[in-house]
The first five atom37 places (N, CA, C, CB, O) and aatype in JSON, in Angstrom:
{
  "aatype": [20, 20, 20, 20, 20, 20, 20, 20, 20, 20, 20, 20, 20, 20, 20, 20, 20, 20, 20, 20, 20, 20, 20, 20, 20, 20, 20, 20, 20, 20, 20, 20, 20, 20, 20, 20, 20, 20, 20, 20, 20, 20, 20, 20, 20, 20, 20, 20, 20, 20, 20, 20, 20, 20, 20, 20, 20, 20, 20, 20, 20, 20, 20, 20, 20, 20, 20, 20, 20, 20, 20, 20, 20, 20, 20, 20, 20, 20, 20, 20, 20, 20, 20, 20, 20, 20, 20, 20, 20, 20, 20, 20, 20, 20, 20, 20, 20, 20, 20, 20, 20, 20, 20, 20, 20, 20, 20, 20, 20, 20, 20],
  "atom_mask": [
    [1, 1, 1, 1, 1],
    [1, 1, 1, 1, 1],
    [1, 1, 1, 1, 1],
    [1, 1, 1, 1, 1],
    [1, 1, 1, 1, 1],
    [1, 1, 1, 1, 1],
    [1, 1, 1, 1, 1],
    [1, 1, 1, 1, 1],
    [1, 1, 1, 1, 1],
    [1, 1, 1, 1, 1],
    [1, 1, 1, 1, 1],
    [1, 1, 1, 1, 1],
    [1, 1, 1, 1, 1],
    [1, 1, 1, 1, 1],
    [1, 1, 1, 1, 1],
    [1, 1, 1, 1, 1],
    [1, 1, 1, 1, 1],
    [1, 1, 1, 1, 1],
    [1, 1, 1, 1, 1],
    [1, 1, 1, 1, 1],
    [1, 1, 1, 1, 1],
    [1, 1, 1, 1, 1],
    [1, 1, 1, 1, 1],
    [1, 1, 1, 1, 1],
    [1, 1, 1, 1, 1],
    [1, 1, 1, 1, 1],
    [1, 1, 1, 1, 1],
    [1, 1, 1, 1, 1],
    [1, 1, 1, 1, 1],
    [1, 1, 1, 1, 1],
    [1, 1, 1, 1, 1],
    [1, 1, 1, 1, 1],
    [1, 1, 1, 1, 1],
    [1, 1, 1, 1, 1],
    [1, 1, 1, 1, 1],
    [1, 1, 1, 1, 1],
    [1, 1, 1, 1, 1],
    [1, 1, 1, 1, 1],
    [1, 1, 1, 1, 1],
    [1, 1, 1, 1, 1],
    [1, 1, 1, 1, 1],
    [1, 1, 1, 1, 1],
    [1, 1, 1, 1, 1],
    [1, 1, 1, 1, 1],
    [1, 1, 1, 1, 1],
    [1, 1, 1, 1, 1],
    [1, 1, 1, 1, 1],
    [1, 1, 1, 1, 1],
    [1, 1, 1, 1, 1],
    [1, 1, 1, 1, 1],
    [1, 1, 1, 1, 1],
    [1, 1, 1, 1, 1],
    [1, 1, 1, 1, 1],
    [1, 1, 1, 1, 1],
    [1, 1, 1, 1, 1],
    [1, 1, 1, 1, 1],
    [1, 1, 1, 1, 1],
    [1, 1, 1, 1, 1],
    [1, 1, 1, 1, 1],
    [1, 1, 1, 1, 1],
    [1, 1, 1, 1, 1],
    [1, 1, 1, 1, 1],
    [1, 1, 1, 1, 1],
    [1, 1, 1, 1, 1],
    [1, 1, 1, 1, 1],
    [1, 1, 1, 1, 1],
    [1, 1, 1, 1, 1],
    [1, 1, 1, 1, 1],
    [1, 1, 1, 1, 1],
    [1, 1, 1, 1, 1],
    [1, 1, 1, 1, 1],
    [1, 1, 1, 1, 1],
    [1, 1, 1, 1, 1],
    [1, 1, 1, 1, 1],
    [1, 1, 1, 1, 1],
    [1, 1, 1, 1, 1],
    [1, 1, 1, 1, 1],
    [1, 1, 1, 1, 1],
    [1, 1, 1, 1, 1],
    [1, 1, 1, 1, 1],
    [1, 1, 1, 1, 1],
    [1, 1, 1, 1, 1],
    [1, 1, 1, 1, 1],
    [1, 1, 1, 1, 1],
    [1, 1, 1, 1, 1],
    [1, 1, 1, 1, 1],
    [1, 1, 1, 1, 1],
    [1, 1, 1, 1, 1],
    [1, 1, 1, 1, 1],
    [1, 1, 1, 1, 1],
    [1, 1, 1, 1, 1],
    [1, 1, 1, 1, 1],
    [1, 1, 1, 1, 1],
    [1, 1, 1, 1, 1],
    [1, 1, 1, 1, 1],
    [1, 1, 1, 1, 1],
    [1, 1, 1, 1, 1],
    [1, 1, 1, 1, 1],
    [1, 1, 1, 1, 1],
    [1, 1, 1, 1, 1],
    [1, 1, 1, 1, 1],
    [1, 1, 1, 1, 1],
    [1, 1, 1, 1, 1],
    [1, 1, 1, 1, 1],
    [1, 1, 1, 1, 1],
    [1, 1, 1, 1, 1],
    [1, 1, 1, 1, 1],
    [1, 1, 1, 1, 1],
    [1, 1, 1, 1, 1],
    [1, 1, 1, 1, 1],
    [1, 1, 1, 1, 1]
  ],
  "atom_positions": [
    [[1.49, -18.18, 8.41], [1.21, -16.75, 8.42], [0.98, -16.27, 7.01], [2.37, -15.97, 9.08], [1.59, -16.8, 6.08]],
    [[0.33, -15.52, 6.85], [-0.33, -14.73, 5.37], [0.7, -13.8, 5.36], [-2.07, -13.89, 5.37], [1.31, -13.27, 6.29]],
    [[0.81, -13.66, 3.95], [1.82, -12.69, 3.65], [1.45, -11.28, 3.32], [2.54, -13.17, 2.61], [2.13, -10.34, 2.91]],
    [[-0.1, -11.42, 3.68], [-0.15, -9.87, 3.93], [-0.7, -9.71, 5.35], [-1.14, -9.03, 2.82], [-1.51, -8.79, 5.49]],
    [[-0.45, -10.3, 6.21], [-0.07, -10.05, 7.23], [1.75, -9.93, 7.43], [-0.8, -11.03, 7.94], [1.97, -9.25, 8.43]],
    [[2.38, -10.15, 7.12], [3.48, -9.44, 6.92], [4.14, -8.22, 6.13], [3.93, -10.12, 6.72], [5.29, -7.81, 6.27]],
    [[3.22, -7.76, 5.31], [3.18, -6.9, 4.39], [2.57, -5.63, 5.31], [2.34, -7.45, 3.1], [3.03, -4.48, 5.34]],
    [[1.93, -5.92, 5.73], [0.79, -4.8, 6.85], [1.87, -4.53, 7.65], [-0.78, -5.53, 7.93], [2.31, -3.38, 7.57]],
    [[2.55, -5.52, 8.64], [3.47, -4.97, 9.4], [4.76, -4.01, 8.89], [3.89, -6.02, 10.01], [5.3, -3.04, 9.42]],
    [[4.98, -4.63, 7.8], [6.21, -3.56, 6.93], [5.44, -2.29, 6.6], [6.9, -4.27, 5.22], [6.07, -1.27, 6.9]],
    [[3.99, -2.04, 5.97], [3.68, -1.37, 5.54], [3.52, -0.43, 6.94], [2.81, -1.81, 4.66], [3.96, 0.72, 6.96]],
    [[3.16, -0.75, 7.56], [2.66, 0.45, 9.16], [3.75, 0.71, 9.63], [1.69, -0.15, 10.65], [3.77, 1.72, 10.33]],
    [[4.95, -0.01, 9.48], [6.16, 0.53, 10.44], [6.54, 1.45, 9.58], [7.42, -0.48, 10.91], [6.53, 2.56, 10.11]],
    [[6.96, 1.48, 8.22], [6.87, 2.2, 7.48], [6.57, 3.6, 7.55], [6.34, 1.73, 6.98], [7.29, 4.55, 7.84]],
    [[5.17, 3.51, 7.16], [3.94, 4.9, 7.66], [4.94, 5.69, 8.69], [2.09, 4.24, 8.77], [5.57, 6.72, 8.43]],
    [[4.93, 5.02, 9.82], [5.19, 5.62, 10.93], [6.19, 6.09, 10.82], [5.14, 5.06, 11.9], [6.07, 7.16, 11.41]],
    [[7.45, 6.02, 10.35], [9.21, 6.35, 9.73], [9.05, 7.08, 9.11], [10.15, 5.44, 8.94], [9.88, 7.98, 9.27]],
    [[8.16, 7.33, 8.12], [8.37, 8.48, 6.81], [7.35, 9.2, 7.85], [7.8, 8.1, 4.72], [8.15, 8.86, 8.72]],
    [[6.62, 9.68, 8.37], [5.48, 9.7, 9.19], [6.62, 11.13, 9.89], [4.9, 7.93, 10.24], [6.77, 12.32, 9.6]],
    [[7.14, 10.33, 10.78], [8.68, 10.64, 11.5], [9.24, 12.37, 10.66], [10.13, 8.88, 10.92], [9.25, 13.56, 10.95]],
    [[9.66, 11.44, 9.48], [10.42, 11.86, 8.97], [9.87, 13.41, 8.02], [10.93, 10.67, 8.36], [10.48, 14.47, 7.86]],
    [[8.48, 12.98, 7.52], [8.4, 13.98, 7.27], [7.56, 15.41, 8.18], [8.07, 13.6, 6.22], [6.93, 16.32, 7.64]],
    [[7.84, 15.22, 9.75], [7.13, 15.65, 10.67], [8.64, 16.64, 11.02], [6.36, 14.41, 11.79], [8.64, 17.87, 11.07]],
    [[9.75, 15.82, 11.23], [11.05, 16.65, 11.67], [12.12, 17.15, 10.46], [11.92, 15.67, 12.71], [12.97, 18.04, 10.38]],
    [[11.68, 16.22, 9.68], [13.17, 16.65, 8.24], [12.3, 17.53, 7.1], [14.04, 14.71, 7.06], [12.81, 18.25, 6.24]],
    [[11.06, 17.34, 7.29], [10.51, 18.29, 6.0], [9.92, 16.71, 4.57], [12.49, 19.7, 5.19], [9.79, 15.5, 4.37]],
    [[9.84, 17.54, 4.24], [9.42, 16.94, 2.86], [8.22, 16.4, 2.6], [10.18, 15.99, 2.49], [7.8, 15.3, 2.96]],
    [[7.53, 17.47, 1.76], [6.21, 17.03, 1.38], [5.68, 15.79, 0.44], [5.78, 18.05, 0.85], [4.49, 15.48, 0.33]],
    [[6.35, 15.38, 0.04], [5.98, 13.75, -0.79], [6.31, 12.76, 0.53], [7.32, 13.24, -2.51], [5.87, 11.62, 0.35]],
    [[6.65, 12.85, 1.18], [6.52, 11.63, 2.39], [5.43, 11.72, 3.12], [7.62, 11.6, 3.47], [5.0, 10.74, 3.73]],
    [[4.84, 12.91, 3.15], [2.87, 12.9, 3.98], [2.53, 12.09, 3.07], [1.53, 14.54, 4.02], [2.67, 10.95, 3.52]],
    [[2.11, 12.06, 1.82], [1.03, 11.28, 1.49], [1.55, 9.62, 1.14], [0.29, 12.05, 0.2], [0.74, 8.69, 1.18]],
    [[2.86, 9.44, 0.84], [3.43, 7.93, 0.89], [3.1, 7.43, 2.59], [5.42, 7.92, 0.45], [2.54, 6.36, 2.83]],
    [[3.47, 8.27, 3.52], [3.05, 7.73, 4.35], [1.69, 7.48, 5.27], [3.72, 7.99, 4.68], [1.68, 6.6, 6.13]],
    [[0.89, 8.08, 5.1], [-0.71, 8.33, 4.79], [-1.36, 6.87, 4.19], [-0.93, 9.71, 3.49], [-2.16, 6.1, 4.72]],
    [[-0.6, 6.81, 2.72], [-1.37, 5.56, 2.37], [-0.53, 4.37, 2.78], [-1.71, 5.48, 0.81], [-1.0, 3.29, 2.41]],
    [[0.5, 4.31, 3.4], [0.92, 3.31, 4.17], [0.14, 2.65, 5.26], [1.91, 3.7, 4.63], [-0.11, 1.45, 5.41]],
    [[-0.27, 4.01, 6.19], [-0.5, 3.78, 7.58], [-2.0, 3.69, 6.91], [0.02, 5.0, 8.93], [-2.75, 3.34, 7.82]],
    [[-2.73, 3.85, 5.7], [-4.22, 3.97, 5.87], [-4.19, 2.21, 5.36], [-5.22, 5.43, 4.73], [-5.03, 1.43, 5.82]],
    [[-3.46, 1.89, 4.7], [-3.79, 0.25, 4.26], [-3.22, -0.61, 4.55], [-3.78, -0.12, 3.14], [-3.44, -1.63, 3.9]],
    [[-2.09, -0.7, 5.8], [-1.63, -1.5, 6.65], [-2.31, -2.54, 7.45], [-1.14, -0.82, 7.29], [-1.96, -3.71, 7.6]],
    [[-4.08, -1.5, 8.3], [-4.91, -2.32, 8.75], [-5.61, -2.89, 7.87], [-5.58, -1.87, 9.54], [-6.25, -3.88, 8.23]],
    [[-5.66, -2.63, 7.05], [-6.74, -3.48, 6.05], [-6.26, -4.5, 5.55], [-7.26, -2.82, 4.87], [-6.97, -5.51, 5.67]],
    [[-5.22, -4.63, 4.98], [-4.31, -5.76, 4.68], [-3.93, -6.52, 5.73], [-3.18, -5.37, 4.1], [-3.56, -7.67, 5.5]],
    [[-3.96, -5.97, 7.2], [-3.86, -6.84, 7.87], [-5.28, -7.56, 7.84], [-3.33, -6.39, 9.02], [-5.42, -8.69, 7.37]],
    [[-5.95, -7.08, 8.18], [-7.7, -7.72, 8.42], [-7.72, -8.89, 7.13], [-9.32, -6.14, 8.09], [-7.82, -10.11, 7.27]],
    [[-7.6, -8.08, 5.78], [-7.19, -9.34, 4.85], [-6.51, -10.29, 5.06], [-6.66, -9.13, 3.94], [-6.96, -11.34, 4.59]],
    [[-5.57, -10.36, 5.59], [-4.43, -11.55, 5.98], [-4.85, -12.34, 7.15], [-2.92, -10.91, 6.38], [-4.33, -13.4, 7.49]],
    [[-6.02, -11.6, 7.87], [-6.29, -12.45, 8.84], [-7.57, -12.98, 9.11], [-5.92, -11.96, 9.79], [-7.88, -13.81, 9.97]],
    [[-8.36, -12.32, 8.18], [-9.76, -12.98, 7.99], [-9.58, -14.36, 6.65], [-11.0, -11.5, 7.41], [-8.8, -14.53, 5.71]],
    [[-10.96, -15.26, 7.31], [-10.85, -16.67, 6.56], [-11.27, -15.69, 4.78], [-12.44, -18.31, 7.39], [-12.43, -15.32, 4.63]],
    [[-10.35, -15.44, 3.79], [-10.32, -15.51, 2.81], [-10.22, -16.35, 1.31], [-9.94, -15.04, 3.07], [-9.52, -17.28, 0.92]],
    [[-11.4, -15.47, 0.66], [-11.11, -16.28, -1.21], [-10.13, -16.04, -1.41], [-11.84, -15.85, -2.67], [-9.59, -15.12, -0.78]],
    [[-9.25, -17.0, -2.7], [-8.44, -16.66, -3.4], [-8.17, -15.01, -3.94], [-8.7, -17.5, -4.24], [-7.18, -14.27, -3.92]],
    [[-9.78, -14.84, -4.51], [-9.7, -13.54, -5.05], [-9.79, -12.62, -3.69], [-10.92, -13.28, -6.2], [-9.44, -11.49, -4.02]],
    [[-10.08, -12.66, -2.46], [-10.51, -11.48, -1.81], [-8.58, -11.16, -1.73], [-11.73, -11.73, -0.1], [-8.2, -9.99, -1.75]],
    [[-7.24, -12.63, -1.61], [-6.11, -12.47, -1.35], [-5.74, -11.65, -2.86], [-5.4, -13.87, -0.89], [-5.26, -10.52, -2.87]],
    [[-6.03, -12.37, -4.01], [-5.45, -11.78, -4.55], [-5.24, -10.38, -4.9], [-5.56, -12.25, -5.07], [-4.2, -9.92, -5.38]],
    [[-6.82, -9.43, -4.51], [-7.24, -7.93, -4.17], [-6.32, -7.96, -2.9], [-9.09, -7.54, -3.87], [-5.33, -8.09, -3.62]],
    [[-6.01, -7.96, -2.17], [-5.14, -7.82, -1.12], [-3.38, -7.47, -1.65], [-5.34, -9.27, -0.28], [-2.63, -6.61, -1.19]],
    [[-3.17, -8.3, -2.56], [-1.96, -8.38, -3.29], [-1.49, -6.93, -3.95], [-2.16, -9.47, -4.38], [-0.56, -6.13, -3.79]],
    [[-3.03, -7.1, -5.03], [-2.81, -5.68, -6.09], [-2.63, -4.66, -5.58], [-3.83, -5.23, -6.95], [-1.88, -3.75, -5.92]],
    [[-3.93, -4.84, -3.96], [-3.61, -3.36, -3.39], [-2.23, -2.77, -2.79], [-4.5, -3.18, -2.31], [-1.67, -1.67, -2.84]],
    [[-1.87, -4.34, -2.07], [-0.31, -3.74, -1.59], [0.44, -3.32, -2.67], [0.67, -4.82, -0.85], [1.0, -2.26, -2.39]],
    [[0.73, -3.81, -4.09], [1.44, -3.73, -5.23], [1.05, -1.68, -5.33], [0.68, -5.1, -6.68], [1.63, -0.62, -5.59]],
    [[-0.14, -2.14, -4.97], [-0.43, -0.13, -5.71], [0.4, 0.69, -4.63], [-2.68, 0.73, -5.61], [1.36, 1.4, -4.93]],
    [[-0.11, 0.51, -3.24], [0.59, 1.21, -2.46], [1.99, 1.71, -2.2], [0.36, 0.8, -1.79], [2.43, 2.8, -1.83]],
    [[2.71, 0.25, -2.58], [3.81, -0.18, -2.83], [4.75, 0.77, -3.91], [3.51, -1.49, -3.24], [5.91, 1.1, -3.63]],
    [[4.38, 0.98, -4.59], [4.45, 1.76, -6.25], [4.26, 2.83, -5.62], [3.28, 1.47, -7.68], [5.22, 3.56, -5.4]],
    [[2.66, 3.26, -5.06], [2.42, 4.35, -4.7], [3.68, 5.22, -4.12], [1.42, 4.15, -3.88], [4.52, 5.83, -4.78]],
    [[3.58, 5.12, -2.91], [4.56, 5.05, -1.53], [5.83, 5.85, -1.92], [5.06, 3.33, -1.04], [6.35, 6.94, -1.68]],
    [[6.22, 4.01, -3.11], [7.63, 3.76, -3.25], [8.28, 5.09, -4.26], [7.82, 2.13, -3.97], [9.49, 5.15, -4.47]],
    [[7.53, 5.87, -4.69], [7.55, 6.66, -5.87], [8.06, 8.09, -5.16], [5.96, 6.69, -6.7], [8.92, 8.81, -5.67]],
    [[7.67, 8.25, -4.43], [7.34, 9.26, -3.76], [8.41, 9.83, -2.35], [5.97, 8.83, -3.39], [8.66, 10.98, -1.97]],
    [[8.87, 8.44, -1.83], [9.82, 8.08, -1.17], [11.08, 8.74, -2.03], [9.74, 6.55, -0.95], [11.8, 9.67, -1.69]],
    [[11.12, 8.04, -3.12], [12.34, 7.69, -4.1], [12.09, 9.72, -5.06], [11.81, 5.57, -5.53], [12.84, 10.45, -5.71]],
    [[11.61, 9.74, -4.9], [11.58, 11.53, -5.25], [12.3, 12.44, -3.89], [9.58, 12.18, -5.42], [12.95, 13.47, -4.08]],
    [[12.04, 11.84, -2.5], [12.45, 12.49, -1.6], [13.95, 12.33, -1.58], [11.78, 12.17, -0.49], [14.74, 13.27, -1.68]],
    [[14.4, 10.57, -1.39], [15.76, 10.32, -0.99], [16.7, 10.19, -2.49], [15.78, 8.85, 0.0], [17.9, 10.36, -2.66]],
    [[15.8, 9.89, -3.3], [16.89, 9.79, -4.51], [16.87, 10.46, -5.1], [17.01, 8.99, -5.3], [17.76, 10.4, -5.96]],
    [[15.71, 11.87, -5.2], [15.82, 12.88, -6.08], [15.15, 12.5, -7.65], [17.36, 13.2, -6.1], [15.13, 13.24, -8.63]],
    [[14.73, 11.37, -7.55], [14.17, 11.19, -9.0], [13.35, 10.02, -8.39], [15.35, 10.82, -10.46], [13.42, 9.52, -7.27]],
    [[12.46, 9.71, -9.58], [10.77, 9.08, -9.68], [11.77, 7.71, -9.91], [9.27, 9.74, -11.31], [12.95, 7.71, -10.24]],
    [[11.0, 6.71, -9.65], [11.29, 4.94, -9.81], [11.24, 4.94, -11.39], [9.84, 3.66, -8.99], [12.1, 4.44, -12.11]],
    [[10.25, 5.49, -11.75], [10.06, 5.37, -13.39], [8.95, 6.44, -14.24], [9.46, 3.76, -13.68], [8.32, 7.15, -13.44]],
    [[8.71, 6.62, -15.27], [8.01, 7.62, -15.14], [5.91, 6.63, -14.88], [8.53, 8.78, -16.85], [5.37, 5.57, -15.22]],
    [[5.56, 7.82, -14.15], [3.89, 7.43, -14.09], [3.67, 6.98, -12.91], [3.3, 6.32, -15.09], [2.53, 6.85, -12.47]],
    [[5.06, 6.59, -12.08], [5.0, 4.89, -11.42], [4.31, 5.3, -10.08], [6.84, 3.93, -11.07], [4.08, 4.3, -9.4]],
    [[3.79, 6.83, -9.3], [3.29, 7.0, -8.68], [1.12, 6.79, -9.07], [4.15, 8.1, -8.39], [0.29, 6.17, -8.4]],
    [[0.9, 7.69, -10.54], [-0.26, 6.94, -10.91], [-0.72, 6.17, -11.01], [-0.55, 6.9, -11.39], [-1.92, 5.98, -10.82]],
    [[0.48, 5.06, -11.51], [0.26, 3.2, -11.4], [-0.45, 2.41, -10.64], [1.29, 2.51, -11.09], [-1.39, 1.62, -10.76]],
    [[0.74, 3.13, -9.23], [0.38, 2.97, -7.98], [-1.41, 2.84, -7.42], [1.11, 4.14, -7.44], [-2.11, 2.0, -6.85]],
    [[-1.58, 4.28, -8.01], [-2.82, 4.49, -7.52], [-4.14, 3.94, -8.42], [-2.86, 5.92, -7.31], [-5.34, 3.73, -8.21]],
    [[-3.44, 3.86, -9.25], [-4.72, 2.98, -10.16], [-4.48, 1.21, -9.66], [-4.37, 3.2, -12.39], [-5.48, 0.5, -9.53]],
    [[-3.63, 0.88, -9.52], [-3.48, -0.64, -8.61], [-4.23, -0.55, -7.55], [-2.0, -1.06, -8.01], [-4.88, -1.55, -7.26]],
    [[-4.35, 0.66, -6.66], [-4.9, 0.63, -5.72], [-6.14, 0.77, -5.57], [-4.47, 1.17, -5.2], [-6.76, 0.35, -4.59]],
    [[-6.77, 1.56, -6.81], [-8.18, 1.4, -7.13], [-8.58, -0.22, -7.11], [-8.45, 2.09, -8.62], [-9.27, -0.83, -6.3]],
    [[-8.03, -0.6, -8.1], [-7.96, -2.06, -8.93], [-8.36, -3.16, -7.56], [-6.01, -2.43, -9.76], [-9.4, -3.78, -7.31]],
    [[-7.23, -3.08, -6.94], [-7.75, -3.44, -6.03], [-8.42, -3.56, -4.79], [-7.48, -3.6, -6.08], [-8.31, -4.62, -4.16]],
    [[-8.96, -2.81, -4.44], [-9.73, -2.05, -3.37], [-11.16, -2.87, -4.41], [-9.44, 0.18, -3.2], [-12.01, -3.62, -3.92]],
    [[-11.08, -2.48, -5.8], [-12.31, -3.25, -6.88], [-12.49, -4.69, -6.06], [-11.63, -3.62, -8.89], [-13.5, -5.02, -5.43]],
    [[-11.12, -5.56, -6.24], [-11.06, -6.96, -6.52], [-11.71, -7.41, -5.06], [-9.4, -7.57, -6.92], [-12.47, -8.37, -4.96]],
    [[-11.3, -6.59, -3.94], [-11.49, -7.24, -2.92], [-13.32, -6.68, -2.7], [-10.2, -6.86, -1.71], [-13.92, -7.4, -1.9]],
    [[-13.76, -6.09, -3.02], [-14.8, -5.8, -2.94], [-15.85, -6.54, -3.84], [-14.71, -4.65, -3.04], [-16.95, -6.83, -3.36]],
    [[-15.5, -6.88, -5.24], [-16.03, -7.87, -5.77], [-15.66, -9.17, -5.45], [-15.95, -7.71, -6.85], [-16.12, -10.03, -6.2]],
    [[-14.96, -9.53, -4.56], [-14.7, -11.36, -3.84], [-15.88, -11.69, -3.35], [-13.52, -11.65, -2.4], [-16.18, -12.89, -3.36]],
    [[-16.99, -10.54, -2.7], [-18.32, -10.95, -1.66], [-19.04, -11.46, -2.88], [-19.28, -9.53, -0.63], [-20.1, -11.97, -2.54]],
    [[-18.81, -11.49, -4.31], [-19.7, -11.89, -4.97], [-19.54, -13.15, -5.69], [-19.97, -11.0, -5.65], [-20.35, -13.71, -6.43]],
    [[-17.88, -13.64, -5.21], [-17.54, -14.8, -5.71], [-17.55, -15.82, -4.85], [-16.47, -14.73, -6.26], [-17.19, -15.67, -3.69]],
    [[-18.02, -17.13, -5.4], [-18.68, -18.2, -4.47], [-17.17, -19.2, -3.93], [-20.06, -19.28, -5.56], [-16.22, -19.34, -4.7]],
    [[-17.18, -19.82, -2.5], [-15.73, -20.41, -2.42], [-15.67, -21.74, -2.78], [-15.11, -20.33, -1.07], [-14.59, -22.34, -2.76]]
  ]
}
């Protein structure tokens, strides 16, 4: 099994919990952590389950890493009251550029 096919499944159950959560408890930084959960769950799955390059996995990686950061930032402002670190939500999203890049430039790398 690909490990971003396991990553997709954490990532969508996820979505759906903060999803939950910020539908009945409030809190506006859990819409968009969970937004980009539930928006790159399928894609990472499709990555994890289509015959992939090295590089199309390793764009698969960065992106979860951004989301991850993303998400995780945002989460951690709701329940802990403070940021993971400072930036670490921009990070996020520039990883997620980054890679959304990598996997899009893999169609141009030969296997």
């Amino acid at each position: 099994m690909s490990a971003l096919v396991l990553i997709a499944g954490i990532f969508g159950a996820a979505g759906v919990g903060l999803s939950a959560l910020a539908a009945h408890a409030g809190g506006a930084d859990l819409n968009p952590a969970s937004l980009m959960l539930l928006v790159h769950a399928p894609a990472l799955l499709a990555l994890g389950l289509a015959p992939a390059s090295k590089t199309m996995r390793t764009g698969g990686l960065v992106l979860a890493a951004g989301v991850l950061l993303f998400a995780g930032d945002l989460a951690a402002r709701h329940f802990l009251e403070h940021k993971l670190f400072p930036m670490a939500a921009p990070t996020g999203g520039i990883a997620m550029m980054i890679g959304w890049l990598i996997v899009g430039l893999s169609a141009l790398v030969r296997r």
